[in-house]
C-alpha positions as CSV (number, residue, x, y, z in Angstrom):
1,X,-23.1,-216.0,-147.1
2,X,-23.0,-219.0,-149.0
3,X,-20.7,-220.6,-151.1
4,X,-22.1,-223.9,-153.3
5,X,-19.6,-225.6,-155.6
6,X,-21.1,-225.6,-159.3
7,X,-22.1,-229.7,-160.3
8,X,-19.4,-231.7,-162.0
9,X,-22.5,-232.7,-164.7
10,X,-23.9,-229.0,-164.8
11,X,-27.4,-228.0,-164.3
12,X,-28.8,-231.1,-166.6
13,X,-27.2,-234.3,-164.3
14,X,-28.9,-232.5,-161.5
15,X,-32.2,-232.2,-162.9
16,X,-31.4,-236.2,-164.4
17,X,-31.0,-236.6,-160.3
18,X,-33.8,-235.0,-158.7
19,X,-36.4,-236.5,-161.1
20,X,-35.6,-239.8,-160.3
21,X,-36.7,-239.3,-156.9
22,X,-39.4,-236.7,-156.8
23,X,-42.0,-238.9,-158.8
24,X,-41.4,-242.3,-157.5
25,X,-40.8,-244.4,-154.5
26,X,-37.7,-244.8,-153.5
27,X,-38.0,-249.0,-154.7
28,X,-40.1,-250.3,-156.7
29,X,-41.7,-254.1,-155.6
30,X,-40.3,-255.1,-159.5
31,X,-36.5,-254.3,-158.0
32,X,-36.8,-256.5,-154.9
33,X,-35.1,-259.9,-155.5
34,X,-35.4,-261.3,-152.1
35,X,-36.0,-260.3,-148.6
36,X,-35.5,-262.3,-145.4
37,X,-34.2,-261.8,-141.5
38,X,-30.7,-260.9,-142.2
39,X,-30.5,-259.5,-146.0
40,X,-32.4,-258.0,-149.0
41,X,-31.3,-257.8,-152.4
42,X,-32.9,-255.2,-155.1
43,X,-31.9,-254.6,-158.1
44,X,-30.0,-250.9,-159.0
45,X,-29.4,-249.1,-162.1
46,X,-25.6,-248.3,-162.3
47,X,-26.4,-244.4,-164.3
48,X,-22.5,-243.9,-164.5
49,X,-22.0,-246.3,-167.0
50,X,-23.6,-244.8,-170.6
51,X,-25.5,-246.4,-172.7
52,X,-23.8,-248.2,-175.7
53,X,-19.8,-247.8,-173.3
54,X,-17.9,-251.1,-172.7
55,X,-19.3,-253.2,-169.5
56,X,-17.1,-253.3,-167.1
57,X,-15.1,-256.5,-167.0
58,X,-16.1,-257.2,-170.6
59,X,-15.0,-256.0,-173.8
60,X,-18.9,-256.2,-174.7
61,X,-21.2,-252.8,-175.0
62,X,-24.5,-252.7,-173.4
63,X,-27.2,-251.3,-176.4
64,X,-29.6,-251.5,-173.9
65,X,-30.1,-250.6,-170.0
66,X,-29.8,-254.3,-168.9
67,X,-25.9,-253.8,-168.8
68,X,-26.6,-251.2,-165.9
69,X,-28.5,-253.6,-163.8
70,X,-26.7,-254.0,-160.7
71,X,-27.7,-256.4,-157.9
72,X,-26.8,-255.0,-154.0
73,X,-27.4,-257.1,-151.1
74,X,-27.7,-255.2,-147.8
75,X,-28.0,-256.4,-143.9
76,X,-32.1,-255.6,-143.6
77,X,-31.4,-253.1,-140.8
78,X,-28.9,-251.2,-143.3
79,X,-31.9,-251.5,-146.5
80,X,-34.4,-250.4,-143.8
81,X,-32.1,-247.2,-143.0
82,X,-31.5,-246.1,-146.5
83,X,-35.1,-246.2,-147.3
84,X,-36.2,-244.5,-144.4
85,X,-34.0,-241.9,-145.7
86,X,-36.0,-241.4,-149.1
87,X,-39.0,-240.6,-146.7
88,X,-40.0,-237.3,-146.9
89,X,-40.2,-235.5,-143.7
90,X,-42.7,-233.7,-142.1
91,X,-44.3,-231.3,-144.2
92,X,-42.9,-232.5,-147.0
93,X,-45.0,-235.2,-148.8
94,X,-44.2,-236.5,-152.8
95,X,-45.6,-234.7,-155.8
96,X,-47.7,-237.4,-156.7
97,X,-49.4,-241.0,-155.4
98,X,-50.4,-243.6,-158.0
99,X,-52.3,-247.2,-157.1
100,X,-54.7,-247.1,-154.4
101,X,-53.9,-243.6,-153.5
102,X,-54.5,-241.9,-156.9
103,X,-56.9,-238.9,-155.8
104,X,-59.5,-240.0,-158.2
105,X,-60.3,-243.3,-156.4
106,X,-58.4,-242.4,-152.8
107,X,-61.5,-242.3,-150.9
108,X,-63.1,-245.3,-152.6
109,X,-60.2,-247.6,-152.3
110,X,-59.3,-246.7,-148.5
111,X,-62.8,-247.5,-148.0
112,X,-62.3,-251.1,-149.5
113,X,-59.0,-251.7,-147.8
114,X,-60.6,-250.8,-144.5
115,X,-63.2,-253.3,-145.1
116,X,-60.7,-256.0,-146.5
117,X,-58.5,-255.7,-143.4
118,X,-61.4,-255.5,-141.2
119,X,-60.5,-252.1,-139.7
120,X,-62.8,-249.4,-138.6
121,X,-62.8,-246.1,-139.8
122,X,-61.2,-243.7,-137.2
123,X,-63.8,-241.4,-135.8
124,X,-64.1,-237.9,-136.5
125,X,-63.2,-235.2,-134.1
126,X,-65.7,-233.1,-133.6
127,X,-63.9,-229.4,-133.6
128,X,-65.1,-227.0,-130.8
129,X,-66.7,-224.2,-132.3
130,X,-65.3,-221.2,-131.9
131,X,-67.0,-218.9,-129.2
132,X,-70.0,-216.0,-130.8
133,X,-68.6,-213.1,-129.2
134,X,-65.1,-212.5,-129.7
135,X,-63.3,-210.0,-126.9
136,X,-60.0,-208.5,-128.7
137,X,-56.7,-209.4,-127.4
138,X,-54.7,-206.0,-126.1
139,X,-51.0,-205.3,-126.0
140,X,-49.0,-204.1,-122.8
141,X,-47.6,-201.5,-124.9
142,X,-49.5,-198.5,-125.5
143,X,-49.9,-197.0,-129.0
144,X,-46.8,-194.7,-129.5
145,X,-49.4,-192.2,-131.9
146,X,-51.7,-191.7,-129.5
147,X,-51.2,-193.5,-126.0
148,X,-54.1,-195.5,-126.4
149,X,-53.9,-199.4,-125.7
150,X,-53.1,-201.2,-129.2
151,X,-55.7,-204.1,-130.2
152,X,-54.8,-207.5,-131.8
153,X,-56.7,-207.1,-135.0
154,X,-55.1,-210.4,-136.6
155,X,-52.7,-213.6,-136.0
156,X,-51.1,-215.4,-138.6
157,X,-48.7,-217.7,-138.8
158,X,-45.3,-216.9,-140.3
159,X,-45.3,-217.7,-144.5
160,X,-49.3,-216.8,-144.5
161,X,-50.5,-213.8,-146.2
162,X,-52.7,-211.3,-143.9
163,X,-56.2,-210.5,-144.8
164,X,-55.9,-207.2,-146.4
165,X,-58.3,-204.8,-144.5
166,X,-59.3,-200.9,-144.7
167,X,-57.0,-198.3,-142.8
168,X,-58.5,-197.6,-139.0
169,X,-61.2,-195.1,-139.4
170,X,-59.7,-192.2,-138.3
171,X,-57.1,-192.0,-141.1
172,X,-59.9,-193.1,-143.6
173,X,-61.5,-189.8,-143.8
C-alpha cells in the first residue's frame, strides 16, 4: 500500500511542473551566462514569485517575468550533476526533439554533421538470419490433461501482447 501526500498547489502546480520539463531541455544555450574550469552561471526563473507581487528587496512589482530572473553560479562539477539528473534514463527518452533532430530532417542533418565533423558512418550489422526449420522447444513437465510433453508455442517478453492464435486442434472440433 501506498500513501502519497496530496500537492500543496493541487493537481494544476503539478501539471505547471511537469510541463516545464517534459518538452524541453533541461537548459537552454540563451540561459547560460558563462562557463569556465571552476564555475557556470545560467540564468533561472524564480516561479514562486507571481507575476505583478512585490520583488523581493524592493517595494517595486515586476509586470513582467524579468523580475523572476534569477542568476545561480554553481562549481562546474555541481552544474554537470544537476544536469545529468534531467537526463532521461534508459528507456526513457523526451517526447519530442527540435533543431537537427526534428524527425522531418533527422536523417538529412546527421548526414551533414557527419560530413562536417569528418566522421564516418557506423557500419551496419548485418543480423543473422534466423535458421529455415525451426525445432519447438519442450518443457520438463508433462502436460497435466494428457501426460504428453508440453511444447513452447510462443515467447514474449513481459508488457508485450501474445499473438492471438486458434485453440489446439483437438478442442477445435
Amino acid at each position: 500500500m501506498v500513501y502519497a501526500k496530496p500537492p500543496f498547489g493541487g493537481p494544476e502546480a503539478v501539471l505547471a511542473y511537469l510541463s516545464r520539463y517534459t518538452h524541453r531541455v533541461a537548459i537552454s544555450n540563451a540561459r547560460l551566462i558563462s562557463a569556465d574550469a571552476q564555475t557556470v552561471s545560467f540564468r533561472w526563473k524564480d516561479y514562486r514569485i507571481k507575476s505583478g507581487a512585490p520583488l523581493p528587496g524592493s517595494g517595486l512589482r515586476s509586470k513582467t517575468t524579468r523580475g523572476r530572473q534569477r542568476v545561480m553560479r554553481l562549481a562546474t562539477p555541481e552544474f554537470i550533476r544537476r544536469f545529468l539528473i534531467q537526463d532521461p534514463r534508459d528507456g526513457f527518452h523526451r517526447i519530442r526533439h527540435y533543431g537537427l533532430l526534428a524527425s522531418l530532417a533527422r536523417k538529412t542533418n546527421i548526414t551533414k554533421i557527419r560530413t562536417l565533423l569528418c566522421v564516418q558512418q557506423p557500419e551496419q550489422v548485418a543480423v543473422p538470419e534466423p535458421p529455415t526449420e525451426i525445432v519447438p522447444l519442450t518443457l520438463r513437465e508433462p502436460c497435466p490433461c494428457c501426460g504428453g510433453p508440453m511444447r513452447i508455442v510462443e515467447i514474449f517478453r513481459r508488457g508485450q501482447t501474445p499473438m492471438s492464435r486458434a485453440p489446439p486442434r483437438e478442442q477445435a472440433a
